[in-house]
C-alpha positions as a Markdown table, in Angstrom:
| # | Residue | x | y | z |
|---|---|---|---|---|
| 1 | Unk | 63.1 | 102.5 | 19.7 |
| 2 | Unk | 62.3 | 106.4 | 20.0 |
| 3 | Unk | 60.6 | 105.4 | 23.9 |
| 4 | Unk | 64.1 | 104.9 | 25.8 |
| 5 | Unk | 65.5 | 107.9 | 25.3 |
| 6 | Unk | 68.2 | 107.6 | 28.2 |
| 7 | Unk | 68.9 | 103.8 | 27.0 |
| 8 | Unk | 69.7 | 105.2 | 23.3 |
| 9 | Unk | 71.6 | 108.2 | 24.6 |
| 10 | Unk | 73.8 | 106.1 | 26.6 |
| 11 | Unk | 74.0 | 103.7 | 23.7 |
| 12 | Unk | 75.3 | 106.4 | 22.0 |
| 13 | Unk | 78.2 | 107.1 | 23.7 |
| 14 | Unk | 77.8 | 110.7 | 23.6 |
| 15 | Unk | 81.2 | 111.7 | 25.4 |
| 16 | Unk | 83.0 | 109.8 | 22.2 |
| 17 | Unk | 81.5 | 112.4 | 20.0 |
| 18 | Unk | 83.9 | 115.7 | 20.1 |
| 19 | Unk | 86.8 | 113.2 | 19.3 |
| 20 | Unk | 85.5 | 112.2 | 16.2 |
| 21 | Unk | 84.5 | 115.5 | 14.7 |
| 22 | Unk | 87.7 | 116.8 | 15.7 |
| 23 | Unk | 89.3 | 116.0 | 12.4 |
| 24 | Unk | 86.3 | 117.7 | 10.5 |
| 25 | Unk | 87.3 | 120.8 | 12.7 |
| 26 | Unk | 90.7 | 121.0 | 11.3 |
| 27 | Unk | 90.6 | 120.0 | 8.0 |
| 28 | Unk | 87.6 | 123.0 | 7.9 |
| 29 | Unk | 89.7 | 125.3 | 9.4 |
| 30 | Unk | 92.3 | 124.4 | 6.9 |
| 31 | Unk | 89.8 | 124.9 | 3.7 |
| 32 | Unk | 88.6 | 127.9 | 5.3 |
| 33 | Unk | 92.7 | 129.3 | 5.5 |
| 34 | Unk | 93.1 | 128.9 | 2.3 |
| 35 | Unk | 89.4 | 130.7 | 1.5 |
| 36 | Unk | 87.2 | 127.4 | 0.4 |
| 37 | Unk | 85.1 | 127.3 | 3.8 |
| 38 | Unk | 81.4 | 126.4 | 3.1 |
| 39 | Unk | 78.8 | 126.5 | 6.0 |
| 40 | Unk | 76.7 | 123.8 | 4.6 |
| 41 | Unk | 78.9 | 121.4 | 3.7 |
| 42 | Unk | 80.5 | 122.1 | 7.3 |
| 43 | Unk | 77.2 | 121.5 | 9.2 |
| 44 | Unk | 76.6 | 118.0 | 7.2 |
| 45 | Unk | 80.2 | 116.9 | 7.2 |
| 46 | Unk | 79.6 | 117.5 | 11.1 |
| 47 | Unk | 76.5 | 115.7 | 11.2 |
| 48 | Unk | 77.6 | 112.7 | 9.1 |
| 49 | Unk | 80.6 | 112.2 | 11.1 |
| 50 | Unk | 78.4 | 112.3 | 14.1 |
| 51 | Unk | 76.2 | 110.0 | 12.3 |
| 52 | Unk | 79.1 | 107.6 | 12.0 |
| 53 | Unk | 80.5 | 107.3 | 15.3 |
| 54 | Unk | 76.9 | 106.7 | 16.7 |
| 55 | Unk | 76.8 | 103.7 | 14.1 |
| 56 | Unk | 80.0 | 102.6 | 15.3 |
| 57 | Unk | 79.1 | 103.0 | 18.8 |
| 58 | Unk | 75.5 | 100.9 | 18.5 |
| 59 | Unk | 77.3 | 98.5 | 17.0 |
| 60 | Unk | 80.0 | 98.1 | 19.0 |
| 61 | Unk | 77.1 | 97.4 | 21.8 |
| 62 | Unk | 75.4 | 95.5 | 19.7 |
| 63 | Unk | 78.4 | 92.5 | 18.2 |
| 64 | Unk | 79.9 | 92.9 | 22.0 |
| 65 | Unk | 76.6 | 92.3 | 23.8 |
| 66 | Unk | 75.8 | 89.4 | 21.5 |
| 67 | Unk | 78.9 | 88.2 | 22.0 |
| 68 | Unk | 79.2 | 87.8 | 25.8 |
| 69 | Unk | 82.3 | 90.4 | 26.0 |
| 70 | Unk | 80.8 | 92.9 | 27.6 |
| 71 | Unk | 79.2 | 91.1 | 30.9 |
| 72 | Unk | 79.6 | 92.1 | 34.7 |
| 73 | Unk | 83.5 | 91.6 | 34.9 |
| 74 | Unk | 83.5 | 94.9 | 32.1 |
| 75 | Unk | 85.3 | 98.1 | 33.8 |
| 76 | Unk | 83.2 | 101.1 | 33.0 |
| 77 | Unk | 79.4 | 102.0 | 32.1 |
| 78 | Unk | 77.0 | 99.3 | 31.3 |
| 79 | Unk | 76.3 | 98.7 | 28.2 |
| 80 | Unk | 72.7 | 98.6 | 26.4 |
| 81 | Unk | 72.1 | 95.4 | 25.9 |
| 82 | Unk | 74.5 | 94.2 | 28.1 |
| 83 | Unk | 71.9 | 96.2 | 30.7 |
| 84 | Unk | 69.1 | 94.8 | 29.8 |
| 85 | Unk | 68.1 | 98.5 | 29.0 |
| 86 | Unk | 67.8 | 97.7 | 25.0 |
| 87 | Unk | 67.1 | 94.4 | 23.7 |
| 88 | Unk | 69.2 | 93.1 | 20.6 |
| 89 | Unk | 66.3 | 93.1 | 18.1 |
| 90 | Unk | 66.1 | 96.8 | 18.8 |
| 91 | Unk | 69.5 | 97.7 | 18.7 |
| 92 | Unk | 69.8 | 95.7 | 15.2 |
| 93 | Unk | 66.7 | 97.9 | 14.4 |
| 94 | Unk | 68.5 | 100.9 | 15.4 |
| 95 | Unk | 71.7 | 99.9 | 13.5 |
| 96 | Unk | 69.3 | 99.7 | 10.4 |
| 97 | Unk | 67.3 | 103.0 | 11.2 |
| 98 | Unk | 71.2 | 104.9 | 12.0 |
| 99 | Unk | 72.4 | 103.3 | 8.1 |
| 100 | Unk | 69.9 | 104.8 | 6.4 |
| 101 | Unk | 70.6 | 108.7 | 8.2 |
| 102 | Unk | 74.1 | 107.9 | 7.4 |
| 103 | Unk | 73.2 | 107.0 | 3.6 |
| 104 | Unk | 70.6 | 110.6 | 3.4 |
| 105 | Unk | 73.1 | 112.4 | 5.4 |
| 106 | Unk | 76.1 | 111.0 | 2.1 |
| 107 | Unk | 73.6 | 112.6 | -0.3 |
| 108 | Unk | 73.1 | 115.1 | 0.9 |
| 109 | Unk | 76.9 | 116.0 | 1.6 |
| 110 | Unk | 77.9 | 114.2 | -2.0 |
| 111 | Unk | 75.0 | 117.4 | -3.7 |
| 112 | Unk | 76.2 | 120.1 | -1.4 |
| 113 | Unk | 80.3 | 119.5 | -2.6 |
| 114 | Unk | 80.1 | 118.3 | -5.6 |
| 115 | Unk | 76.7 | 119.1 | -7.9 |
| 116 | Unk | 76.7 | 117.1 | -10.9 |
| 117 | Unk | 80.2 | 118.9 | -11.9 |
| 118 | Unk | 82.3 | 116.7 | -10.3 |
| 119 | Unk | 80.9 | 113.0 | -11.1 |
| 120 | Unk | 83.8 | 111.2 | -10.0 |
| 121 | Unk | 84.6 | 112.9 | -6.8 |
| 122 | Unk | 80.8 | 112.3 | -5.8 |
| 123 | Unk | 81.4 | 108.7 | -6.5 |
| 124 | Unk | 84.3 | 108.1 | -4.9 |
| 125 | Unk | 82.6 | 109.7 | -1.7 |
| 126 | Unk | 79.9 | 107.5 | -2.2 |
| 127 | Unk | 82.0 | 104.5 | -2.0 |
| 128 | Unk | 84.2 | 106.3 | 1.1 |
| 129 | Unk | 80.8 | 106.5 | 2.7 |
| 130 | Unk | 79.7 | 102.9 | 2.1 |
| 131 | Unk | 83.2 | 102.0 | 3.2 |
| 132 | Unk | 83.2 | 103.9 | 6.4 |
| 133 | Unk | 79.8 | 102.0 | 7.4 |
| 134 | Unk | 81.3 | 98.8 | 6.7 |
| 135 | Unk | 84.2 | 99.8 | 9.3 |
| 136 | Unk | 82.0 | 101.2 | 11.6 |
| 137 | Unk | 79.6 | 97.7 | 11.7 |
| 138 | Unk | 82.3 | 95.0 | 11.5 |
| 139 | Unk | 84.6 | 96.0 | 14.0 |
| 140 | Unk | 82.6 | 94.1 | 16.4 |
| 141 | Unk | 79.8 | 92.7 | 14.4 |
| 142 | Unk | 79.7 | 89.8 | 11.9 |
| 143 | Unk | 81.8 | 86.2 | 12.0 |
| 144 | Unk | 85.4 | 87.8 | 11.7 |
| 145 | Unk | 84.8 | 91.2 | 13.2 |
| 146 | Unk | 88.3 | 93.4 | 13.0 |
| 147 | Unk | 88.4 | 94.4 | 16.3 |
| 148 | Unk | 89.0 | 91.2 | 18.0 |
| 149 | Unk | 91.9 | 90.8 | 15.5 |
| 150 | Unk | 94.1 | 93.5 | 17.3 |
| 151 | Unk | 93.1 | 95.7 | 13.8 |
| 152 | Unk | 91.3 | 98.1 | 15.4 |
| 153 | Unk | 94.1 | 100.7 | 15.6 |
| 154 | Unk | 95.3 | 100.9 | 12.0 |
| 155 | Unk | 91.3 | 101.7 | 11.3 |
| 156 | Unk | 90.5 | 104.0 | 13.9 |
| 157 | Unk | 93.9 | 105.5 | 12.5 |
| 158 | Unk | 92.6 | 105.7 | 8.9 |
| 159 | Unk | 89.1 | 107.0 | 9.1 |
| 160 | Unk | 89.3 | 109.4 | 12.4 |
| 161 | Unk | 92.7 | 110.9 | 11.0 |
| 162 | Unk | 93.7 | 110.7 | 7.6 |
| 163 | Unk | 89.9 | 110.4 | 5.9 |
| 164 | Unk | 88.3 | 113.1 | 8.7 |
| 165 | Unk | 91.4 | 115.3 | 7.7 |
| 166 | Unk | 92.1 | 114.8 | 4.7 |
| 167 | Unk | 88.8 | 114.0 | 3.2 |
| 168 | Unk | 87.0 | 117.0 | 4.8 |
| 169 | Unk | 89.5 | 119.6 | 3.6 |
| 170 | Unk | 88.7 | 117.7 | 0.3 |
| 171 | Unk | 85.2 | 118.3 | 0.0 |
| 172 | Unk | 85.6 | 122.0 | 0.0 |
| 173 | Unk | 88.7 | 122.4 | -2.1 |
| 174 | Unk | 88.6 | 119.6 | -4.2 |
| 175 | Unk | 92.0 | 119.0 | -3.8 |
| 176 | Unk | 94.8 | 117.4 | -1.6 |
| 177 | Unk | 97.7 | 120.0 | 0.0 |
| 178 | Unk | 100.5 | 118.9 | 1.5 |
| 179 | Unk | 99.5 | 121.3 | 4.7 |
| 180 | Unk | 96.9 | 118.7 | 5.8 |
| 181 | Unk | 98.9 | 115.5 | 6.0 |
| 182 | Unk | 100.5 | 116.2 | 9.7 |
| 183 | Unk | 97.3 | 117.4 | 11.2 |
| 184 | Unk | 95.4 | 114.2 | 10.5 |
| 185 | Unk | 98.8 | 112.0 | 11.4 |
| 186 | Unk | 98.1 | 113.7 | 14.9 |
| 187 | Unk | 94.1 | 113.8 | 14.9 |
| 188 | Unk | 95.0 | 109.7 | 14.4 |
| 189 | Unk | 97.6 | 109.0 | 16.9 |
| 190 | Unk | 95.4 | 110.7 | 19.5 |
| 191 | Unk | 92.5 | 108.8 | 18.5 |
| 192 | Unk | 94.3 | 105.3 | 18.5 |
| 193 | Unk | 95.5 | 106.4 | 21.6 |
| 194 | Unk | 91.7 | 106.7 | 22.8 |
| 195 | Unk | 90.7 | 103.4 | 22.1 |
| 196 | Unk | 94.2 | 101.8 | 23.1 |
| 197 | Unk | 93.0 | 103.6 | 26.3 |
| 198 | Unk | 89.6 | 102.1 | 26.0 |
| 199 | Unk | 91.2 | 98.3 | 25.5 |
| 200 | Unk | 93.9 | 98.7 | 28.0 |
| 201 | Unk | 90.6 | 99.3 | 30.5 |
| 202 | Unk | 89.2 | 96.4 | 29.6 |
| 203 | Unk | 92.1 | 94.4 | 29.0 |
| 204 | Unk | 91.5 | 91.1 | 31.0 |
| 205 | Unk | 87.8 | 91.1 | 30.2 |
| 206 | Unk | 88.7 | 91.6 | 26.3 |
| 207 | Unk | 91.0 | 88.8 | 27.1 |
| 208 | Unk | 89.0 | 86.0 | 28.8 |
| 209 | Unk | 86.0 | 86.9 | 25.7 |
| 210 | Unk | 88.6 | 86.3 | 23.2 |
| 211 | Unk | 88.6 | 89.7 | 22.0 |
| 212 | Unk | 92.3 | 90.3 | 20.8 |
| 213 | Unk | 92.7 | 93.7 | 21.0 |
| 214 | Unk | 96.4 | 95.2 | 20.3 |
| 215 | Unk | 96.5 | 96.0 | 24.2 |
| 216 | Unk | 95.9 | 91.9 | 24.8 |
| 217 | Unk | 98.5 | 91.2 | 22.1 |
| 218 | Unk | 101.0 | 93.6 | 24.2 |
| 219 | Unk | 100.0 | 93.4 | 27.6 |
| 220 | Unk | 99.7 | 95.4 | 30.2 |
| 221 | Unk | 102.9 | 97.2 | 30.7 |
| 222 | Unk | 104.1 | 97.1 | 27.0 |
| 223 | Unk | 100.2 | 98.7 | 26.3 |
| 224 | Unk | 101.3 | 101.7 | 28.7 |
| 225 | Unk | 104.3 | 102.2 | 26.6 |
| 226 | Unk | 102.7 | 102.2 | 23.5 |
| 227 | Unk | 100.2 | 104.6 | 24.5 |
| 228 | Unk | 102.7 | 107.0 | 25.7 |
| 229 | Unk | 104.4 | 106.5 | 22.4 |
| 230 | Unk | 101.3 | 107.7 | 20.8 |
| 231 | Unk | 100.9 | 110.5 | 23.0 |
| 232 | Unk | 104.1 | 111.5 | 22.5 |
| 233 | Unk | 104.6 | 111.0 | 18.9 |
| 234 | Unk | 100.8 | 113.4 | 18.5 |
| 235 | Unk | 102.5 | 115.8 | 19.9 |
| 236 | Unk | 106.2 | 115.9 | 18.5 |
| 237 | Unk | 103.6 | 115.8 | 15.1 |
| 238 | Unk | 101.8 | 118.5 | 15.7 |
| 239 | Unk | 104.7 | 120.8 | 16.9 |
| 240 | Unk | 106.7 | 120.3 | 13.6 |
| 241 | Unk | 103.2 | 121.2 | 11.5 |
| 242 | Unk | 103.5 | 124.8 | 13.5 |
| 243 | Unk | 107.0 | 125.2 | 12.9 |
| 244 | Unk | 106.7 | 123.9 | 9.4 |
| 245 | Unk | 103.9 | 126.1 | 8.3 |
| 246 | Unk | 104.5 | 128.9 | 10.6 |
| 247 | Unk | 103.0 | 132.6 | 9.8 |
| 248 | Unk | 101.7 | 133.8 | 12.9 |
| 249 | Unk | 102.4 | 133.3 | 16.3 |
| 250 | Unk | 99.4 | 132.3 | 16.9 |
| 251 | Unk | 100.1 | 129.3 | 14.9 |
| 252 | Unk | 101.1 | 128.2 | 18.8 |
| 253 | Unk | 97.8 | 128.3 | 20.6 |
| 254 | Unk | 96.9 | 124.6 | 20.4 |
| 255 | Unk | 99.8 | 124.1 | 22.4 |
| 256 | Unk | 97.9 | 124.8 | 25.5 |
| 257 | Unk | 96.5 | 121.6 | 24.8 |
| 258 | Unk | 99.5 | 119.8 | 25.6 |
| 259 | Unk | 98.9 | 120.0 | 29.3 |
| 260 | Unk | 96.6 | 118.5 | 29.9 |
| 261 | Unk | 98.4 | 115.7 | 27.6 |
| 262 | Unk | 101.3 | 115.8 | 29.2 |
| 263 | Unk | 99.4 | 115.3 | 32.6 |
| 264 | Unk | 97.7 | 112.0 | 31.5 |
| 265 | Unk | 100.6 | 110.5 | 30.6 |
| 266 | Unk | 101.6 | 110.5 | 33.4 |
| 267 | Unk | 98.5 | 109.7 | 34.8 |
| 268 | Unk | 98.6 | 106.8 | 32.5 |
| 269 | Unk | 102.0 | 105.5 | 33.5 |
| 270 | Unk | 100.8 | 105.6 | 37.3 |
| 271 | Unk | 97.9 | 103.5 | 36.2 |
| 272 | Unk | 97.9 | 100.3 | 38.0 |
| 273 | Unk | 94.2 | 98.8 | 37.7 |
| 274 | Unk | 92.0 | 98.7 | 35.1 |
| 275 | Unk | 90.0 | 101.4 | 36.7 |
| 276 | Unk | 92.8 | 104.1 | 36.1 |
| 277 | Unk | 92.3 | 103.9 | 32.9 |
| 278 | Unk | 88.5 | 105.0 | 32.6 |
| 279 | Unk | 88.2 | 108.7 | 33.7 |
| 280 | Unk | 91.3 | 109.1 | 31.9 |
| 281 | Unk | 89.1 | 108.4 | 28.1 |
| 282 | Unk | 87.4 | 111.7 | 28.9 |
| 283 | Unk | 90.4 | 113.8 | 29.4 |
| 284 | Unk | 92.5 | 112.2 | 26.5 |
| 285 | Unk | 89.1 | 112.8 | 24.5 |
| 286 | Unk | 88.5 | 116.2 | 25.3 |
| 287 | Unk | 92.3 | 117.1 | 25.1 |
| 288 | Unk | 92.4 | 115.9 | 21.8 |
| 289 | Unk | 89.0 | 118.1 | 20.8 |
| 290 | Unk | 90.6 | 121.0 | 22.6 |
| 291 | Unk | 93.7 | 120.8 | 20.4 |
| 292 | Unk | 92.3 | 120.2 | 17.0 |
| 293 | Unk | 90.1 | 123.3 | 17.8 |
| 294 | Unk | 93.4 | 125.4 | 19.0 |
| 295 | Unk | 94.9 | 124.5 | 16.4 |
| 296 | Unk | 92.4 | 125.0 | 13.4 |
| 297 | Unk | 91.7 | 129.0 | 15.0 |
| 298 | Unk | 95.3 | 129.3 | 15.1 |
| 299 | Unk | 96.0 | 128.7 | 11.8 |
| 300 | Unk | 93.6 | 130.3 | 10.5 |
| 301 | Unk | 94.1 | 134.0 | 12.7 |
């Protein structure tokens, strides 16, 4: 495993990895507003998360790959064992190997937030944990994987918004505010927007594999719509939170953000091949990282 290092980095998918700390960002930012911040817990919550997506992302390659639906027709990088690059014996060791950081990296997490004070709590994160690697496998792999149900959406809504958000600011305060509802509802539209992004790409590949992503359910053209819709709605989401909660005008820096938004929507609804759609993941990801930072240093200033 550890002797193709370029293999396994691109396996990783490391560009997909600012996104999906991005809710960890807020909800940290939000814990530390309200004076709850904890370094350690920050650096594993990070880690974890990172953790996570990397499981998601190996397994992805690995239930696609050994499913045919990623082959030469795919729009975008080759994948690892669609490459040749990693075989599936050592991905399914991999996916093995990344469980078990995800289970020390729980533990550790669970001890740092919780102790032995708050039994419940720690088991309740336990079974959030053990639920996130289920999602994270079986969107791809298994005999009825999610994502070729056209389900992938509502979970990458779920666990990259509402448990990032939500469940981060938890772990330090040990409670729920109302404050950190509309920043995950936007950290998950952008992130279903991402991978409506990523399926619209490969649309007619998806398609002819039997994958049944949401975008093959729609379309092309009704796909475009939706995404904008998403785009749209992250932002109209975000803007009432700073109105909402305003109390200091710096409240309004993540706005910046909405640029480059704004510019790949349009980009989006210019889009006429699949290959539009690709650099386009990059911006919308990094947009959406931008934001989430903006707006957790504004809040908190």
């Amino acid at each position: 495993m550890f002797k193709k290092v370029k293999p396994w980095l691109s396996a990783f998918r490391l560009r997909t990895l600012p996104l999906s700390v991005s809710g960890i960002i807020i909800g940290s930012c939000l814990a530390h507003y309200n004076g709850a911040f904890d370094v350690l817990i920050f650096v594993l919550a990070m880690l974890l998360t990172i953790a996570l997506q990397i499981l998601s992302n190996i397994a992805n390659d690995y239930g696609d790959g050994m499913r045919g639906t990623d082959n030469d027709d795919r729009i975008g990088p080759k994948r690892a064992i669609q490459s040749g690059a990693i075989t599936p014996q050592e991905m399914f060791e991999g996916i093995r190997f990344n469980i078990l950081v995800v289970i020390i990296l729980t533990v550790a997490l669970v001890l740092a937030s919780f102790g032995s004070k708050y039994l419940l709590y720690a088991l309740l994160f336990f079974l959030l944990s053990g639920v996130s690697i289920y999602a994270a496998i079986n969107y791809t792999v298994g005999s009825s994987p999610y994502g070729y149900k056209g389900l992938g959406d509502i979970f990458v809504f779920i666990f990259f918004g509402i448990v990032s958000v939500v469940g981060s600011y938890f772990l330090y305060t040990k409670h729920i505010d109302h404050h950190v509802w509309l920043p995950a509802i936007t950290i998950g539209l952008l992130s279903m927007g991402v991978l409506n992004l990523n399926n619209m790409r490969d649309l007619e590949t998806d398609k002819s594999s039997e994958k049944i992503t949401l975008a093959v359910k729609l379309g092309k053209e009704k796909a475009k719509i939706y995404h904008i819709t998403l785009i749209v709605l992250a932002i109209l989401v975000s803007m009432l939170f700073s109105i909402l909660y305003f109390s200091n005008f710096t409240i309004f820096l993540f706005y910046i953000a909405y640029i480059p938004l704004i510019i790949h929507i349009n980009k989006v609804r210019k889009a006429t091949s699949p290959k539009d759609f690709d650099p386009q993941l990059k911006v919308l990801a990094l947009s959406s990282f931008l934001l989430s930072v903006l707006l957790g240093i504004g809040y908190i200033l």
